[in-house]
C-alpha positions in Angstrom: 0.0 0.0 0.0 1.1 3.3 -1.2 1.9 6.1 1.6 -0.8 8.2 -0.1 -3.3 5.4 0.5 -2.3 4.5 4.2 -3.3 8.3 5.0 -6.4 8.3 2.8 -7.1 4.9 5.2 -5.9 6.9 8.3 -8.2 10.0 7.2 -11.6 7.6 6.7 -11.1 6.1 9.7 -10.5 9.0 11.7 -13.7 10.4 10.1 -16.0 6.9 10.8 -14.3 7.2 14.2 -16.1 10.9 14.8 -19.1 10.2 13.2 -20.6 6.7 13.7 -17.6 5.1 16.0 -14.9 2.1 14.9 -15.6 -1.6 16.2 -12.7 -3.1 17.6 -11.0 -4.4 14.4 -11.6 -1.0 12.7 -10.1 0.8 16.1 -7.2 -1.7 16.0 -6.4 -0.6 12.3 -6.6 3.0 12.8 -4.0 2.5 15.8 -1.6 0.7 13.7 -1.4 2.8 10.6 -0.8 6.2 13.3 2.2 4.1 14.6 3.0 3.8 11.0 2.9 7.0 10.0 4.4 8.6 13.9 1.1 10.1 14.2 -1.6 10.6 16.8 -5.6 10.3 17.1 -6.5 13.7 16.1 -9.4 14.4 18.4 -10.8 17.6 15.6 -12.7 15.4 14.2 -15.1 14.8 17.2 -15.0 18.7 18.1 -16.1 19.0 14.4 -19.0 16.5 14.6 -20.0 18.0 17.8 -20.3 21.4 16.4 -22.0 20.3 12.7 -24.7 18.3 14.9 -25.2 21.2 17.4 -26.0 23.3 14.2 -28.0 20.6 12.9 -30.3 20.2 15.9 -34.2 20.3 16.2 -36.0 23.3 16.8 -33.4 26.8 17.5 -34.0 29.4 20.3 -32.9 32.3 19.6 -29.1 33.0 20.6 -28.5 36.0 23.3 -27.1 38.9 21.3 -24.0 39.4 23.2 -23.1 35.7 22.3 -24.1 36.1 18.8 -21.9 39.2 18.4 -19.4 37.6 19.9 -19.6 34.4 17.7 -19.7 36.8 14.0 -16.6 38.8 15.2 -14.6 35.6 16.0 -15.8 34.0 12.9 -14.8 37.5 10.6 -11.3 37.4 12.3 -10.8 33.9 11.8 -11.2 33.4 8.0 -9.0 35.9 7.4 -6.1 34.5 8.8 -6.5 30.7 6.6 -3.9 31.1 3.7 -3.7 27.9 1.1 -0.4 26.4 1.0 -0.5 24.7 -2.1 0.6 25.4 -5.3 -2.8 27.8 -7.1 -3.3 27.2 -10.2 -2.1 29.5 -13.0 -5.4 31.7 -13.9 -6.0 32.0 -9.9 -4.6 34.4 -7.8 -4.2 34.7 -4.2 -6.7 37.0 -2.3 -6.6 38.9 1.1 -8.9 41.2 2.8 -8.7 44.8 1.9 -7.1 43.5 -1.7 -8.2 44.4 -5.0 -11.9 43.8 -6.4 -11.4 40.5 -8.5 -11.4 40.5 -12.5 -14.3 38.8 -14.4 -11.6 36.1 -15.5 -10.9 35.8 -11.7 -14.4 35.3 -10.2 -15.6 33.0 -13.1 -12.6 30.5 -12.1 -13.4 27.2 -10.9 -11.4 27.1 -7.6 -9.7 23.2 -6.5 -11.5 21.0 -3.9 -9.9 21.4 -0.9 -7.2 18.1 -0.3 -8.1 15.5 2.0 -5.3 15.1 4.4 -5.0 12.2 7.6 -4.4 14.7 9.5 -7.4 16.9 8.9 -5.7 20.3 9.6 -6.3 21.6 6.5 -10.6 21.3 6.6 -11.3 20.9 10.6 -10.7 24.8 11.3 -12.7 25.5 8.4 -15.4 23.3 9.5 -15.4 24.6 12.7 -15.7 28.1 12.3 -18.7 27.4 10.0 -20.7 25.9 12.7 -20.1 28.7 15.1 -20.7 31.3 12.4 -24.1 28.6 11.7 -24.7 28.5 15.4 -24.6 32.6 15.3 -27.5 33.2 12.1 -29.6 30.4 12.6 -30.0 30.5 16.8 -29.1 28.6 19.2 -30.3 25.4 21.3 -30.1 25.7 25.3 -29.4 22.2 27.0 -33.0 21.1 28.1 -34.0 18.4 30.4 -36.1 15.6 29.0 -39.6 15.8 29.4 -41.1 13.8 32.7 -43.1 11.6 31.7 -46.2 11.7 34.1 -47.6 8.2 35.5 -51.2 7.4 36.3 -53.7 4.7 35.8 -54.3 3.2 32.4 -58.1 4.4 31.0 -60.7 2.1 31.3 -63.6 2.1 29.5 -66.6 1.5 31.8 -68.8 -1.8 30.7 -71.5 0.4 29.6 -68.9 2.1 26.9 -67.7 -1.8 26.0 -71.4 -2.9 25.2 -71.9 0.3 23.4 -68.8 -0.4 21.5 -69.7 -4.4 21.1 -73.4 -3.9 20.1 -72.0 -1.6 17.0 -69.3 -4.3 15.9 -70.8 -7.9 16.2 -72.4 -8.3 12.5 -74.6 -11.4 13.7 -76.0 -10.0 17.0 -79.4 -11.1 19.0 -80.6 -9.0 20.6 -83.6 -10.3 22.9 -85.6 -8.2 25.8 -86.1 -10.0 29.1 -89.4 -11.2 30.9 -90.0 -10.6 34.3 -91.3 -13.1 36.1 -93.6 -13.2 39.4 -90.9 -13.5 41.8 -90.4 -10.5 44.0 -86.8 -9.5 42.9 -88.4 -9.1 39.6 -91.0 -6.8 40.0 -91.0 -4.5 37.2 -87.4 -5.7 36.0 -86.7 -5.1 32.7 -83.9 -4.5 30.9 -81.9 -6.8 27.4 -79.9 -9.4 26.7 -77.5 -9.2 23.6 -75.2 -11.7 22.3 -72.7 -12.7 19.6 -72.4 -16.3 18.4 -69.5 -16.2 16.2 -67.7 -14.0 19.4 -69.4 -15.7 21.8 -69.3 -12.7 23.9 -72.8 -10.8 25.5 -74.3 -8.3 27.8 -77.0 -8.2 30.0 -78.5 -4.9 30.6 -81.7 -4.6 33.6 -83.6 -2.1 35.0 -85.8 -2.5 38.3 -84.2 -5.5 39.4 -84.0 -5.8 43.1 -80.3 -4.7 44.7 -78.7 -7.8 46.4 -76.6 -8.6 49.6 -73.4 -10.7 48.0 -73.4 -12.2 51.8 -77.5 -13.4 51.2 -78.0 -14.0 47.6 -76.3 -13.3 44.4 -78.0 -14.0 40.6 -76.8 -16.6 38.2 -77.2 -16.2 34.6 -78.2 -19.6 32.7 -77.5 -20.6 28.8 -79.8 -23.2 27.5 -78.3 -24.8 24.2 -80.0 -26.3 21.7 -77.1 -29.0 20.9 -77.2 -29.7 24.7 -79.1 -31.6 27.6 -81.9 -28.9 29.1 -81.2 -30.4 32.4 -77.4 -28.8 32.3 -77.7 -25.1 30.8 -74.2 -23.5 30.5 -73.5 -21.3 33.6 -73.1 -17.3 32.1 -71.6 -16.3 35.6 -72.6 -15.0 38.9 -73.3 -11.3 39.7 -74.7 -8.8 41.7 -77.1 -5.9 41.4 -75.4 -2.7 43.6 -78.1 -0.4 41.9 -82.0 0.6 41.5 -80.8 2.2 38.5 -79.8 0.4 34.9 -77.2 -2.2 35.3 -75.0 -3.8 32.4 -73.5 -7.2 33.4 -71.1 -8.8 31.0 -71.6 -12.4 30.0 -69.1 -14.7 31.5 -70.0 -18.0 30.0 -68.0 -21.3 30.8 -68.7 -22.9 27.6 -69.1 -22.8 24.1 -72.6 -21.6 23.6 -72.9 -23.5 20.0 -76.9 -22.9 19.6 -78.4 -20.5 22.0 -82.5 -20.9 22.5 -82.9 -19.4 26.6 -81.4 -17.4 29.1 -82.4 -17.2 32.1 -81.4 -15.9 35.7 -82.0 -17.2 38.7 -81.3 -16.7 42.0 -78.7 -18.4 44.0 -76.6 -19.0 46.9 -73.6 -16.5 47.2 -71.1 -18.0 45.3 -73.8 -19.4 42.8 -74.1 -23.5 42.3 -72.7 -25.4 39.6 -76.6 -27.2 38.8 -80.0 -24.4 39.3 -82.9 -26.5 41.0 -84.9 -23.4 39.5 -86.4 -22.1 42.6 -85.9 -18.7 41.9 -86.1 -17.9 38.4 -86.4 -14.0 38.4 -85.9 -13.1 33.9 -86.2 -14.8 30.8 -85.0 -14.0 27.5 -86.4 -16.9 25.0 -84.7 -17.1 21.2 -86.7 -17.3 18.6 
């Protein structure tokens, strides 16, 4: 490898070292080609990626004045000062501050990409006081502390929202008013049953239906299936009533509910009972 390429290699590294960081056989490589070449990490490079990504940032607030001065009038007296020390080319010539204004022939030159060096003496500077002039025009961005995040408890829809929500989705719904019956927990109940086959998921909505004491009694909602025995309906949970007013009651049933024909409720022992004997049957909802 030619010395030119070693500090072309040296110089990429160096950059890919600022900019995105070397794994450990890259960072080995770098290491051995300085040694190489008697040279050490040149740590411009980071202050030049700092200062590009500081310009680069988000939203700007605007810079203090004072500071912004102060950035333009280091900038101005910096530039001056960079001279090129390499050969120009024949139709350039050298310019300074306070020289004379250029010729056509002068300002319609094409001027030579700056060289690449592994140093990086000759562009860091130059990099450098572009950001701070960048930083000065376009604002500045104080050092702000990340937003705290505020904690509370997840929202919850209520079960009259999730009916509301269910009823509107379930294409093949039924949707089937109870019956009161003559038992005195019923009087004037009233109130819906709706239910999804396909989700097997339901509601049960009442009105009028006597408040229980868990520690007493609680009701029991029943599922009569067609495909099944009559004498074992599938038990659609236990629950209680904590209200005079409208009550929604999702359906918690243990089985698959293949062909619903009935529901019923019932009342039952707290706890509820794994077979009804029927005593206390208190709303119907027949299919059909």
């Amino acid at each position: 490898m030619t010395r030119e390429a070693v500090r072309e290699q040296i110089l990429d590294l160096q950059i890919d070292h600022a900019t995105s960081g070397l794994g450990e056989t890259e960072r080995s490589r770098l290491d051995t080609l300085l040694a190489q070449e008697g040279e050490t990490h040149d740590t411009s490079f980071e202050l030049a990626a700092s200062a590009v990504e500081l310009v680069c940032l988000g939203p700007l607030e605007e810079m203090p004045a004072s500071l912004k001065a102060r950035l333009r009038r280091q900038g101005d007296a910096f530039v001056p000062r960079q001279e090129h020390t390499g050969p120009l080319p024949d139709n350039v010539t050298p310019m300074r501050r306070g020289s004379a204004v250029e010729t056509p022939a002068q300002q319609s030159a094409p001027q030579p990409a700056p060289e690449r060096t592994s140093g990086g003496s000759n562009w860091i500077p130059w990099l450098l006081a572009a950001a701070g002039i960048g930083a000065a025009v376009f604002g500045w961005r104080p050092i702000q502390e990340p937003p705290v995040q505020l904690e509370g408890p997840p929202v919850v829809a209520s079960v009259e929202q999730r009916r509301a929500v269910f009823v509107d989705a379930a294409s093949d719904l039924l949707s089937l008013p109870w019956t009161a019956t003559e038992d005195p927990a019923a009087s004037g109940a009233g109130g819906d049953v709706v239910w999804s086959p396909e989700r097997q998921q339901g509601f049960m909505r009442f009105t009028g239906l006597e408040v229980n004491d868990p520690g007493e009694f609680q009701y029991q909602l029943w599922i009569f299936d067609g495909t099944r025995d009559d004498r074992y309906p599938i038990d659609g949970g236990v629950f209680d009533v904590t209200t005079s007013g409208e009550v929604v009651v999702p359906i918690d049933a243990k089985l698959n509910v293949r062909q619903p024909a009935l529901f019923a409720v019932t009342i039952e022992a707290p706890g509820g009972v794994v077979v009804s004997g029927r005593d206390r049957i208190v709303t119907l909802a027949q299919v059909g």
